[in-house]
N, C-alpha and C positions, 0 to 999 in steps of 0.2 A: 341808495348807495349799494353797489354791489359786492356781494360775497365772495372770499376765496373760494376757488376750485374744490374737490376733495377729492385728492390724489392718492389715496390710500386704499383703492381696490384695484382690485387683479382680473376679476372676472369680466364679459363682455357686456353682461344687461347692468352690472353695478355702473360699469367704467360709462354705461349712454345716458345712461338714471342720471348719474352725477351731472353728466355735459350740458342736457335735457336743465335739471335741476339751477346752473349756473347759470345758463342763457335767459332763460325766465326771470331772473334776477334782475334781468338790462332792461333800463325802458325801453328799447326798441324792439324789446320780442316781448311785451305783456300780454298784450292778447293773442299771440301766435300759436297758431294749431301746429303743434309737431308733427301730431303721427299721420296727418292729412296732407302734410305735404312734401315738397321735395327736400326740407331742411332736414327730414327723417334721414332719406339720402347720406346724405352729407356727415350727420351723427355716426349712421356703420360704417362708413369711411375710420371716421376720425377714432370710434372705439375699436375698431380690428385695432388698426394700427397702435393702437396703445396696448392692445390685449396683446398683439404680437412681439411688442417690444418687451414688453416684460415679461413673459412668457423664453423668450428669449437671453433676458438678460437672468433669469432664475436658471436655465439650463447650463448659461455659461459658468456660473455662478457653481452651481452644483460641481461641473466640472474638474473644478479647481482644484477638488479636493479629494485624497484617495479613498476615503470612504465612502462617496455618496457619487462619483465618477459612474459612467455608466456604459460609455467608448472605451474599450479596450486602448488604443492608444494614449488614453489619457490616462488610463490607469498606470500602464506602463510608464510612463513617464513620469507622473509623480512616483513611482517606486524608484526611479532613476534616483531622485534624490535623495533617496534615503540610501543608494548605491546597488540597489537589487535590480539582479539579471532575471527576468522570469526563464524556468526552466522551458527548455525545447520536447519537441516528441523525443523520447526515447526508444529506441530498438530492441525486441528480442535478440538475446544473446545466448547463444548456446556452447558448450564446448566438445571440443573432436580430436580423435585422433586419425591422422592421413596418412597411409599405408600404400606408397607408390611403387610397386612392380615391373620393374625391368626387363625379367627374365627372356621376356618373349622377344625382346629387341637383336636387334645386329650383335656379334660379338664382336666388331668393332665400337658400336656406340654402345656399349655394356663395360670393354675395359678404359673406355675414357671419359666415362661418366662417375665422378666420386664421390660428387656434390648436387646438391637439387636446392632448388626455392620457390618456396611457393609467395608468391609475390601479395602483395594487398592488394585487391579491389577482385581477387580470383575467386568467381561463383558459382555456389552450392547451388541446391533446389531442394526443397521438398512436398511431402503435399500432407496440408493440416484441416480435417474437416471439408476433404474433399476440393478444398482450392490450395493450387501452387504457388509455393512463394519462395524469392530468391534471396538467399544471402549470400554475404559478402566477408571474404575473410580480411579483419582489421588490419591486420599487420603482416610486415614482410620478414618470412623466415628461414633461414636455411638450413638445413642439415644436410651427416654425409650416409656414407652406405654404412649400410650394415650387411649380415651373412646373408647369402642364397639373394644378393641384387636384389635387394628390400632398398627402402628410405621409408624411416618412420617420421612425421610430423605429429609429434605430443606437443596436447594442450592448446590445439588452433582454436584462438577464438572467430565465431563466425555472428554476423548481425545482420537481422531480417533488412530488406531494403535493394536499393538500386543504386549504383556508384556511377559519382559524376564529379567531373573537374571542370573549374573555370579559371581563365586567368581575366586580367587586367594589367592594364599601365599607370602607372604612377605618374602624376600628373602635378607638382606642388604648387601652380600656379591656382589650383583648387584650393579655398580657405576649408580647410579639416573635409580633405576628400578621405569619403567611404567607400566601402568595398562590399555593396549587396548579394546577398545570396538570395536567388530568385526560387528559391522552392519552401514553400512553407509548410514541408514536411519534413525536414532536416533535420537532422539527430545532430547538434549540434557538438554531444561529445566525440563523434569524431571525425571532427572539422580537422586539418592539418594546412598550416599555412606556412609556405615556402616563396621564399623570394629570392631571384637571381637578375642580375647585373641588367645584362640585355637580352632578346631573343635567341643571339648565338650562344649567348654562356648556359654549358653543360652542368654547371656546381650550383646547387640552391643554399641556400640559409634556413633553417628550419625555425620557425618561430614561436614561441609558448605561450598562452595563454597570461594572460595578465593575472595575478591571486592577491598580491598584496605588494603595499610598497617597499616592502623589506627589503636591499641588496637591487632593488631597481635602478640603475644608473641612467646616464645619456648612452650607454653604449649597449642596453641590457634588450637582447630583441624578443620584445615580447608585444603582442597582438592586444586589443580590446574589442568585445563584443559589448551590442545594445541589440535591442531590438527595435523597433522604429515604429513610428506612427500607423502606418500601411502594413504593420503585420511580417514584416519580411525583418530576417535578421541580419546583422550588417556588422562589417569589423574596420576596427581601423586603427591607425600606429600612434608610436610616440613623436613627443614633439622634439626632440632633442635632446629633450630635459629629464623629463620621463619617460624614459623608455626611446631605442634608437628611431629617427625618422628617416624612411627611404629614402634615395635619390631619384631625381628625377627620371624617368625612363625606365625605371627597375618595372620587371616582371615578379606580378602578385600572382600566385598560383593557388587557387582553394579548394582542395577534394574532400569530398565528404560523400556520408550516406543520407537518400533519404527513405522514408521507411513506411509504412502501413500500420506502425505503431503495434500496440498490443493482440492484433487481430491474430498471429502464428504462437501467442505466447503458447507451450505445452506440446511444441511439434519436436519429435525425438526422432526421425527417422531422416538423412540425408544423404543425398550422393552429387557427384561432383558435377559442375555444370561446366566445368574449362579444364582440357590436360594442363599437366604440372613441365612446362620445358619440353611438349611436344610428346610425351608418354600419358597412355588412357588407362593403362591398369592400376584402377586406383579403390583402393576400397576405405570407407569413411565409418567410422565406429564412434557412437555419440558419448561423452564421458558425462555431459548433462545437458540436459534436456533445455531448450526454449525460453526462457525466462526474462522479468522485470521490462519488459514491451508497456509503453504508457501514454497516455493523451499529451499534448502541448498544455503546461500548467494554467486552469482556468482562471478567470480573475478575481472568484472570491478566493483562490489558493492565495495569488498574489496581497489582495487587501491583508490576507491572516498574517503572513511570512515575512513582506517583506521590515513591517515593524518590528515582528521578533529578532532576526536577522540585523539592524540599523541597531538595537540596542543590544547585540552583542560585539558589535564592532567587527565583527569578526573574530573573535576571541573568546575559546570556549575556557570557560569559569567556572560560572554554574551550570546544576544539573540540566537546565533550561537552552541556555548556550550551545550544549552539544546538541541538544532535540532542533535545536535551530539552522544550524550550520549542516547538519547530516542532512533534515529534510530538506535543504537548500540544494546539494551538490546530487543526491542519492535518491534518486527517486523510485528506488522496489520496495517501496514502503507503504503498507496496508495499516498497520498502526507503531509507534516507537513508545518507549517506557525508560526514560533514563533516571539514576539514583545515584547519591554519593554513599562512597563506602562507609558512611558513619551512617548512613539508615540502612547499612545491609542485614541479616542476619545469619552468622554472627555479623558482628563491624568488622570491615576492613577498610584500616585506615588510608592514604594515598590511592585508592584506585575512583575510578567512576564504571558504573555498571549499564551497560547498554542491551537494552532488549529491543531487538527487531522481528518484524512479523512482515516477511515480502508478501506480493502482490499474490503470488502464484503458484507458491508453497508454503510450507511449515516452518522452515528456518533460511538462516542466510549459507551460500555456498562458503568453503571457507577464503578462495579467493575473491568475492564480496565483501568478507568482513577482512582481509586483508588490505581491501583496497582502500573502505572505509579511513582504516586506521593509517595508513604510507601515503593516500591523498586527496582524504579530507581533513583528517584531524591531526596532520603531524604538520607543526609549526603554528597550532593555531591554542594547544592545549596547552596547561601550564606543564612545565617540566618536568616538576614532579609528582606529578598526577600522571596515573599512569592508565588508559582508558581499555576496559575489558565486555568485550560485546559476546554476549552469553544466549544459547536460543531458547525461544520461548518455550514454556512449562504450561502445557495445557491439561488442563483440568475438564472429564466432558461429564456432561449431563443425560442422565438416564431418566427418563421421564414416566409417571404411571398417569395419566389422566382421564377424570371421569367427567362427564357433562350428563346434566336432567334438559330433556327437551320437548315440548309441545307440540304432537302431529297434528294438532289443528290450527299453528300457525305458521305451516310451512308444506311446499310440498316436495321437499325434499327427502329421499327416504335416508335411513340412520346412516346408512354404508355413504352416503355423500354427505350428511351432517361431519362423519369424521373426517373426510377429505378435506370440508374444508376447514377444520378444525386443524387439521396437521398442516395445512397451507398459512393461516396464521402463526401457526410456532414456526415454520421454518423463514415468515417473515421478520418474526422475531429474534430469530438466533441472526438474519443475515442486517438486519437495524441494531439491534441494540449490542450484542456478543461479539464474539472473535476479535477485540481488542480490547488492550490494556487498563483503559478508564471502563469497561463493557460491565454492569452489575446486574446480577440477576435476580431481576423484581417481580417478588412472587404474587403482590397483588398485582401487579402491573401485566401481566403475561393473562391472570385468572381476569383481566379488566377485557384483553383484544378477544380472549374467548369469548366471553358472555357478552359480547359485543360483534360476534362474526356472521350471528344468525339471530333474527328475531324471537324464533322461537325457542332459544338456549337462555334455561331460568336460571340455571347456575353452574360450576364446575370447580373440581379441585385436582392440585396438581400435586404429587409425589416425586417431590428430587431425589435424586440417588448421583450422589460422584463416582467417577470410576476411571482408572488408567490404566494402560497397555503395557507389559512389559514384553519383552522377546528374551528369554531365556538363551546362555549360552551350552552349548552342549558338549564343548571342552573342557571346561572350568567348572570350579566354582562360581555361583551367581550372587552380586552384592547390588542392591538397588536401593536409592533413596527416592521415597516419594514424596513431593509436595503438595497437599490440595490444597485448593482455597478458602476453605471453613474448618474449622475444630469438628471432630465427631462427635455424633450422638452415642452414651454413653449405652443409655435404658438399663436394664437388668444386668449385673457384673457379671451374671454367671452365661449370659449368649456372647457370642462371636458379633465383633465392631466389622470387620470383614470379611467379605467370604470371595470367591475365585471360581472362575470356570478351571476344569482340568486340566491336568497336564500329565502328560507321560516319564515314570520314573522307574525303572527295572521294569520295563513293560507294562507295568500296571497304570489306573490314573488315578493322581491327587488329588489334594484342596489346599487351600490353605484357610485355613481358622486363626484365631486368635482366643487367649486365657487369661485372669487375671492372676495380678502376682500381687499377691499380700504384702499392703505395705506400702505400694508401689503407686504412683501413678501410670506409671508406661505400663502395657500389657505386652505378653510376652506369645510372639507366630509360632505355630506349629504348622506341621505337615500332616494329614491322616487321608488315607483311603478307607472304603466303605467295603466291609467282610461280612457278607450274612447280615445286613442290612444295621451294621454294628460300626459305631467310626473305630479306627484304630489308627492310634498317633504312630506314625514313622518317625516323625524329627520333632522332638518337644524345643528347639529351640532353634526356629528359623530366621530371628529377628525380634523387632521389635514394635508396637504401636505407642503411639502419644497421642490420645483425643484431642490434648486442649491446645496443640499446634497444628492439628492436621496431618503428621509426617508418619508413615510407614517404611519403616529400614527391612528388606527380606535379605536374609544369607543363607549360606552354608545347605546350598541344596544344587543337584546338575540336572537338568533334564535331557530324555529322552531327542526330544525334536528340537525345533528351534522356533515353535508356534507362538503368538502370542496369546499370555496370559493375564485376562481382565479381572481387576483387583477391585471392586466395590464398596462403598463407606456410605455411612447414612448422615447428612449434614446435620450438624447440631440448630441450625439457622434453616428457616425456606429462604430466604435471601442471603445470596451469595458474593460477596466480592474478592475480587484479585488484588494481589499486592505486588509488587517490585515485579516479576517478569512472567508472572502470572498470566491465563487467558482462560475463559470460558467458552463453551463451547456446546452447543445440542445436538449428541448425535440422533440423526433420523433416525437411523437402526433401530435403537433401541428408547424409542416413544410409541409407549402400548395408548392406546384409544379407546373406552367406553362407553358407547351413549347407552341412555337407559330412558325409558319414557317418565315425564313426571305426571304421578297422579293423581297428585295434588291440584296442580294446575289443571290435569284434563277432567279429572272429576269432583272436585270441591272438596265436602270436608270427608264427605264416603272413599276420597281414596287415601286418607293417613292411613289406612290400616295395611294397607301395600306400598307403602313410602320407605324406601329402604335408604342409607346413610353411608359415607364411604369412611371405612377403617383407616387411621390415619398411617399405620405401618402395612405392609403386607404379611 
């Protein structure tokens, strides 16, 4: 009697075993030599074929789903359903002012010139890292003269790239015809989509990006973007219903930029690449510099976002909501930190607190963070919740570290032992630091040391916090500082801070600190050094509080306007950030010492030259 199949392998030698194993079962193959003859044959036929089929139906399989997808277009499209657009390359953007010069012109075309525009798609140049690259001013603007046949253009924005317009025909006998953009470097923010009547009509319709159904009608012309299977992204209208649907014949006209993405981010220098209305005297003065240039969102971005995103509806609530919606529209984002005003400190109730850290800098421009708030989050926020984007508060690290090392198991001399010693921290500051969830793990850091080189037996590291302030030399100076650990207290009667110099009636300072009986806070002074004796200037320059971390300095002017680095010894070797917090290792100041161990290179004759590193300096 013959046996069922067993259908329950995947593999290619299981899948002919089995086949092998079934056949044998039949009286007509009992005595049959398999692997001698041609039925062998006929078995690797029949096991590919099965190996291949399942193999295939497990990829399909996989497919389906947006975690385990593995084709970009599939990814893409399951985020479709959940209604997420993957972000496009974004463009460095810089901004300028354009100073166009008439003087030299006809004095007829000098008094009949009043007005100037400088039109969208009119190209700059500059050269970044020794390659040139064009951009393209977004928008069209005019202004008029001003004295001595000037025209000033303030606040041109300008975006790295190459500008291009496409049209099409509207065609409705097409069931849901799209409108592809063939360049899959496209900054898709700005795309501008205009549609007019027929080829002869002069007038376009300008059309808006689809955001939400709110106030959407059958008359309301607003555009859809997807991106498509093939990588290319593609727009298309409403039905009638939502959103107006062209007529037939109508001219679709698409300009946009596309761009080289973050490659010119940081380039500050440019001049005009086209007269402004047939005048070349033009001179261009950068207000800021190159910035927030980005890759096309990759598809683990996508996998992360677009769930976050699908369950905030679009509708920022919690503090989570708005980290969703901002990383969706706003892509200069190195790391984000958002909090409700009941975990601020102090609490403020009705607000939500936004901390950003762009790509490229330190903080957000404040037209950035204006934009943020006017067109990302306005309509999407509750009412009366009011959203406050605050820049980030970094806190840097000064680092002492020593390492013991073994010349007989390396042939490295000590001067490239530190090298690469310092090449591990600065892989560490650029992996684990400079963002918001970023903690600074002291065995974790003493773990990549004694791990960089074989012959490093051990090492220890001395943090030290420290911030920058810039003194004004107008004023009086009032500065709150926040670090990210509570201070180490030690001995009441030493200084919790200390300061490089600064220049006060010509001479130079410090600032110290003293305890106030009684008191937890201690209370900043000022003194310079006389005959090698401190002498307090200003017994009452602010204030310290160990067990928050915060240093208040006042009621002092300086000389210059240098910056002056204020110093704290953490209570903790592990550090963390809170609310808009970041950490930070500056190179600068990470001192290096190796020292030979002699324990290790000579047994137990060398404890007696075994020396220990002081945990304070």
């Amino acid at each position: 009697m013959a046996s069922n199949l067993n259908v329950t392998e995947l593999d290619f030698d299981q899948i002919k075993s089995n086949l092998k194993n079934y056949l044998k079962t039949q009286s007509e193959f009992n005595d049959y030599d398999f692997e001698g003859s041609g039925m062998s044959v006929l078995l690797d036929v029949l096991a590919y074929n099965t190996h291949y089929n399942a193999m295939a139906a497990h990829f399909s399989l996989n497919e389906a789903f947006l975690d385990s997808a593995q084709i970009r277009g599939n990814v893409v499209t399951r985020a479709k359903l959940l209604g997420y657009t993957p972000r496009s390359k974004l463009a460095p953007r810089a901004m300028t002012n354009v100073v166009v010069d008439i003087s030299d012109s006809a004095e007829f075309v000098r008094n009949n010139t009043n007005n100037l525009t400088l039109q969208r798609g009119t190209t700059f140049k500059t050269n970044h890292e020794g390659k040139e690259y064009g951009y393209i001013s977004t928008a069209t603007t005019t202004t008029h003269k001003s004295d001595n046949e000037i025209f000033n253009f303030n606040n041109i924005e300008i975006a790295q790239g190459t500008y291009k317009s496409v049209r099409y025909r509207v065609d409705n006998d097409i069931q849901n015809q799209k409108f592809q953009i063939n360049d899959r470097d496209v900054d898709m923010s700005t795309l501008r989509v205009r549609v007019r009547e027929h080829e002869q009509s002069s007038s376009y319709q300008i059309y808006t990006k689809f955001e939400s159904l709110l106030n959407v009608t059958a008359d309301s012309h607003v555009f859809y973007t997807q991106e498509n299977a093939n990588g290319f992204y593609e727009i298309y209208f409403g039905d009638g219903v939502t959103g107006y649907k062209p007529t037939n014949n109508n001219i679709v006209t698409l300009d946009y930029i596309y761009t080289d993405a973050s490659d010119s981010n940081g380039a500050t220098e440019f001049v005009m690449g086209d007269m402004v209305e047939g005048f070349s005297g033009i001179t261009v003065n950068t207000t800021k510099a190159a910035a927030g240039g980005t890759d096309q969102e990759s598809m683990e971005s996508i996998r992360f976002n677009a769930p976050l995103t699908f369950t905030t509806q679009n509708r920022a609530v919690t503090s989570d909501d708005y980290r969703a919606i901002i990383q969706k529209d706003f892509a200069n984002i190195s790391s984000i930190s958002c909090w409700g005003g009941e975990d601020n400190s102090p609490p403020d109730y009705g607000k939500v607190y936004i901390a950003i850290k762009p790509l490229t800098a330190e903080a957000l421009t404040a037209d950035e963070k204006l934009f943020i708030k006017q067109n990302i989050l306005k309509g999407k926020n509750v009412v009366s919740i009011i959203p406050v984007i605050i820049e980030p508060n970094f806190t840097y690290l000064e680092l002492d570290v020593f390492f013991k090392y073994n010349p007989n198991l390396t042939d490295r001399a000590a001067a490239n032992l530190s090298a690469v010693v310092r090449d591990t921290i600065d892989d560490y500051d650029f992996t684990y630091l400079n963002k918001f969830d970023g903690v600074f793990r002291h065995s974790q850091l003493l773990s990549l040391i004694d791990s960089s080189d074989p012959s490093i037996q051990n090492s220890t590291v001395r943090p030290y916090m420290f911030m920058n302030i810039t003194p004004s030399t107008d004023s009086d100076n009032n500065f709150e500082l926040n670090y990210t650990s509570p201070f180490n207290v030690g001995k009441t009667s030493e200084s919790i801070i200390t300061s490089t110099g600064f220049d006060m009636a010509g001479e130079t300072h410090y600032f110290n600190d003293v305890e106030v009986p009684g008191l937890s806070e201690r209370r900043v002074i000022i003194y310079k050094i006389v005959a090698n004796t401190k002498v307090v200037v200003i017994a009452d320059a602010g204030s310290v509080y160990p067990s928050t971390g915060k240093v208040v300095l006042n009621n002092f002017r300086a000389d210059t306007a240098n910056a002056i680095k204020i110093t704290v010894v953490p209570d903790s070797l592990d550090l963390a950030p809170k609310r808009d917090q970041l950490i930070s290792i500056n190179s600068n100041f990470v001192t290096i010492t190796p020292e030979i161990d002699t324990i290790a290179l000579q047994g137990s004759s060398g404890t007696i030259d075994y020396t220990t590193t002081s945990r304070t300096r």
